[in-house]
C-alpha positions in Angstrom: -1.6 -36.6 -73.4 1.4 -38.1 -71.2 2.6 -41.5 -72.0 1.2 -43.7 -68.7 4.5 -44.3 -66.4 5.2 -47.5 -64.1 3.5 -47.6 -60.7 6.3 -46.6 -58.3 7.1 -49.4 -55.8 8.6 -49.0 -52.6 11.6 -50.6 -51.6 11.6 -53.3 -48.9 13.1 -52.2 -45.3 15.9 -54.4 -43.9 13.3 -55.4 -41.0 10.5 -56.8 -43.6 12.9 -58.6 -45.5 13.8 -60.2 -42.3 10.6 -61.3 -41.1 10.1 -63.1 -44.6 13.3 -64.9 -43.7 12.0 -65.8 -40.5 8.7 -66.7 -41.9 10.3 -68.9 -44.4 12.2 -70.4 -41.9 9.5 -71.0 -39.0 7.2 -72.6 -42.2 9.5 -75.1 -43.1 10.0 -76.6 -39.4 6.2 -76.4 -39.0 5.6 -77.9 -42.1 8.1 -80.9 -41.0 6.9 -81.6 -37.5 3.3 -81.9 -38.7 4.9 -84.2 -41.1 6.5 -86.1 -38.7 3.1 -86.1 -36.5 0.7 -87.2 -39.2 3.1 -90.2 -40.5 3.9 -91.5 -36.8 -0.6 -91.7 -36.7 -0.1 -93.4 -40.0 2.1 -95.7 -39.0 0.4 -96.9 -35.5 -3.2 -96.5 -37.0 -2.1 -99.1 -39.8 -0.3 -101.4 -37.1 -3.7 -101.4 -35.5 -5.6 -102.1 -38.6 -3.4 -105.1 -39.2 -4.1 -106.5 -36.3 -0.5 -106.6 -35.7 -0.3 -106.6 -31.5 3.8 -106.0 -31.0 4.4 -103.7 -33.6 1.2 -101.5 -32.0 2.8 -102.1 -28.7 5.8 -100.6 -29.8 4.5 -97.6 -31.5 2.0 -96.4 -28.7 4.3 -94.9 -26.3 5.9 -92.8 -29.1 2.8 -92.0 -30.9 1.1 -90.4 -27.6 4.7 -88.7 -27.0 4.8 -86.9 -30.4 0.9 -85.5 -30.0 2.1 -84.5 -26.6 5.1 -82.8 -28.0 2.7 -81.5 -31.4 0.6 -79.4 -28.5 3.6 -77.8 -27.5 4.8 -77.0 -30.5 1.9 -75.4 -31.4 0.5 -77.4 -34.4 -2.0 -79.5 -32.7 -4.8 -77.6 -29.9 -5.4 -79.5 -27.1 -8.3 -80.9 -27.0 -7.4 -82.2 -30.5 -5.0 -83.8 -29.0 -7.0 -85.3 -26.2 -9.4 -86.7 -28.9 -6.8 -88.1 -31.0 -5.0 -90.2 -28.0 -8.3 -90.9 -27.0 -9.3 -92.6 -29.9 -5.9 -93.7 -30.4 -6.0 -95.7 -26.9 -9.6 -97.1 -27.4 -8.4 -98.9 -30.6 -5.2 -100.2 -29.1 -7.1 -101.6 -25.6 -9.5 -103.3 -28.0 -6.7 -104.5 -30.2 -5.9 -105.8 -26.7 -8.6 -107.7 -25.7 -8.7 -109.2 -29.1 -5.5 -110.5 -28.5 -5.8 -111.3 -24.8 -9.4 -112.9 -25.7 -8.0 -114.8 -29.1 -4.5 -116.4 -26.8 -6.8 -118.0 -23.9 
């Protein structure tokens, strides 16, 4: 009876070992720009927990910009996107009220 031998393996093409360079590469900056999206929500979602008016103020225009940008890019669909400024804008116009209703 033969001894059992190694399964052969084939060896890797220059154009596959490429793609898992690319692949590698494209995962990374995906990986950062959803980062970068789901922080920036973070950031103006707490502001408008707070209760904190200026700071919210500040971070709308930018917040809306980067899920704007995020549909581009390809991380977020559209309609995701619509629902999340949605929301986003509800909560910042009552935040505004509050504040408008609160001053007077």
């Amino acid at each position: 009876m033969p001894a059992p031998t190694a399964p052969k393996r084939k060896k890797k093409k220059k154009s596959v070992l490429k793609r898992i360079r690319q692949t590698e590469h494209r995962t990374t900056i995906n990986r950062r720009n959803k980062v970068r999206l789901r922080q920036q929500i973070k950031k103006f979602r707490r502001a408008l927990e707070a209760g904190n008016f200026a700071e919210a103020q500040q971070l709308l225009r930018p917040t809306l910009s980067l899920i704007d940008k995020s549909i581009q890019k390809g991380i977020l669909h559209q309609n995701t996107a619509d629902r999340y400024k949605s929301r986003l804008t509800l909560r910042y116009n009552a935040l505004l009220a509050s504040s408008r209703s609160s001053s007077t």
